[in-house]
N, C-alpha and C positions, 0 to 999 in steps of 0.2 A: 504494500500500500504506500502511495506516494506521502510523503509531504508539502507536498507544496498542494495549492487550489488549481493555478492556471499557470497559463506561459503569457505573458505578456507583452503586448508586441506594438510596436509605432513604427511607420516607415516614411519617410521623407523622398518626395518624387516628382519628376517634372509637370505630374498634371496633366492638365487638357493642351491641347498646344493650336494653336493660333489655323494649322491648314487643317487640322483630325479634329472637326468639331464632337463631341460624345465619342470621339476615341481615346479612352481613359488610358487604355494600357498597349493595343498598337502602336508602336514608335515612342509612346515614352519610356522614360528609366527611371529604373528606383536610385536614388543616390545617399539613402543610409536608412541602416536596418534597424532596431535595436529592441531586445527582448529582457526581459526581468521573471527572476523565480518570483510569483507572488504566494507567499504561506495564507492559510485558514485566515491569519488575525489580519490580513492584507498588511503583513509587511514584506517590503521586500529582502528576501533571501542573496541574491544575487544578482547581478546585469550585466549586458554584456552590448556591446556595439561595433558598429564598424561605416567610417564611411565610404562610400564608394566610387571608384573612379570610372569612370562610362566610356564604354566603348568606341565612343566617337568625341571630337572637342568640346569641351566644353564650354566654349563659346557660341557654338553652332546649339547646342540644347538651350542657353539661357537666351539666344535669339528667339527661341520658337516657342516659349514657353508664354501662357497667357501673362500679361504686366502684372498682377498681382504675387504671383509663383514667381517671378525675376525678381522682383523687389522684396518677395520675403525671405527669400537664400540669399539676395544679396545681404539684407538687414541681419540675419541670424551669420553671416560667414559662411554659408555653407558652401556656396559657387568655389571660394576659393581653397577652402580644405577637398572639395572634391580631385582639384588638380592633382591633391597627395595620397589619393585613397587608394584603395585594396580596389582589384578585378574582382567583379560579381562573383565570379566561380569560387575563388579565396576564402570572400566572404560566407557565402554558404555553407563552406568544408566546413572552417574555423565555426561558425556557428554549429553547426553539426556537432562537430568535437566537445566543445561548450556544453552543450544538452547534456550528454554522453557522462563528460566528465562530471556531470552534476547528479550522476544517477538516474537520468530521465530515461523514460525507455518510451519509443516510438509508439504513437497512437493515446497516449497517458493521458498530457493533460491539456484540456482545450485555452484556447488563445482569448485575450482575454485585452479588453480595451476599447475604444471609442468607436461608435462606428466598423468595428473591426471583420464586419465580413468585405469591408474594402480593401483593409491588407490583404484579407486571406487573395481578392482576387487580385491584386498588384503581385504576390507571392506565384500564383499560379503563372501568370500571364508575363510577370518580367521576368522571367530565367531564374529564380527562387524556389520552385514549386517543390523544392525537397525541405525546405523548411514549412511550407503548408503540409505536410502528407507526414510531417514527422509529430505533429501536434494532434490530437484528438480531433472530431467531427464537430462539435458544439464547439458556438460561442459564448462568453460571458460576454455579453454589451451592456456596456453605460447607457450610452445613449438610448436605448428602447427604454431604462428604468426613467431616464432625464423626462422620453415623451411621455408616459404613463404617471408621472407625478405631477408634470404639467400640466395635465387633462384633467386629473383627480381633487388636486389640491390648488387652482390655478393661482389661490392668493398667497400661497407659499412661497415664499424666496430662500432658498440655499446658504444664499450667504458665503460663496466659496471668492475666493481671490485667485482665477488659474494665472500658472504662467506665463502662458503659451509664447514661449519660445519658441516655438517652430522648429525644434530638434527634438530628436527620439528621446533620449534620458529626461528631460524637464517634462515632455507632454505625458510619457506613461505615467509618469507620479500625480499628473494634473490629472488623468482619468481615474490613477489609486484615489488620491485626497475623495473626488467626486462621488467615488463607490462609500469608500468609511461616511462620506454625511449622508447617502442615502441608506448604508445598514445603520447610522445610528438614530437616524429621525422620519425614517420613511417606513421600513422595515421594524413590527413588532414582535416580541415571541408570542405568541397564542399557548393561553396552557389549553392541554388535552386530558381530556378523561375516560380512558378508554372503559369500557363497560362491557368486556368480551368481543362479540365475533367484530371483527372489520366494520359489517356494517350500523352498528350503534357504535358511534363517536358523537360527546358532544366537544364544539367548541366554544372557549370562553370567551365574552368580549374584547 
């Protein structure tokens, strides 16, 4: 039985690009990865990153990149540590390895973050897909809990201060912090009373 909950994952990437309108993953690249053990109490265990150098200049990506996606790598650095990064295939091993050395065992434990069946399809679609196939089938998503408390409780505010850096390591902890205030003010324990077979359960308010 694992320790950890989830694998944790943010990926940083060219985006939609200016001629590939709703081609999200066609022609663009991911240009950094970065995953985290999250434990039961959502701390994190460990993390790991890497960023990526792209197979083509990377002058010619941040040309084609919508203005928004240019000017946020420019603002966070990331254009220019691209120039220093790790080949995709590298990064995958190395990630690979990573899991492995941490006791993970393939198919274990589902991925775990914002929005996150949009990594998984970045993962599949940018030359990554051995990092989706190594993680369980389910996702944990913030965000579904973000829409459903929204809906629920619409005059409820949060109250969170995210980072958003626009880098892997800062935003996975922006989606952690997001998770702990929703298990601690959204999310109640319900006691239970079981009273034999399955189906007489009562529950308490």
């Amino acid at each position: 039985m694992t320790d950890f909950l989830a694998l944790g994952i943010n990926l940083e990437t060219t985006g939609l690009t200016d001629d590939q309108p709703g081609g999200l993953y066609r022609g663009g690249r991911i240009l950094e990865i970065g995953l985290a053990l999250v434990r039961p109490d959502l701390t994190i265990h460990a993390a790991w990153h890497q960023v990526i150098r792209p197979d083509v200049p990377v002058e010619i990506l941040r040309a084609e990149c919508l203005p928004v996606v240019r000017e946020m790598h420019d603002a966070s650095g990331l254009w220019t540590e691209c120039e220093q990064g790790a080949p995709l295939a590298d990064a995958v091993a190395d990630a690979l390895d990573w899991l492995a050395g941490h006791g993970v065992q393939r198919g274990e434990l589902p991925l775990f973050g914002s929005s996150v069946h949009t990594d998984r399809e970045w993962l599949k679609h940018g030359k990554a897909g051995e990092i989706e196939r190594y993680a369980h089938y389910r996702n944990i998503d913030v965000s579904t809990i973000k829409t459903l408390a929204a809906a629920w409780w619409p005059q409820w505010v949060p109250g969170l201060t995210p980072r958003k850096a626009h880098r892997v390591g800062p935003d996975i902890l922006d989606s952690r912090d997001e998770l702990i205030c929703y298990r601690d003010r959204v999310f109640r324990r319900i006691p239970v009373t079981f009273t034999g077979a399955a189906e007489s359960v009562e529950v308490g308010p």
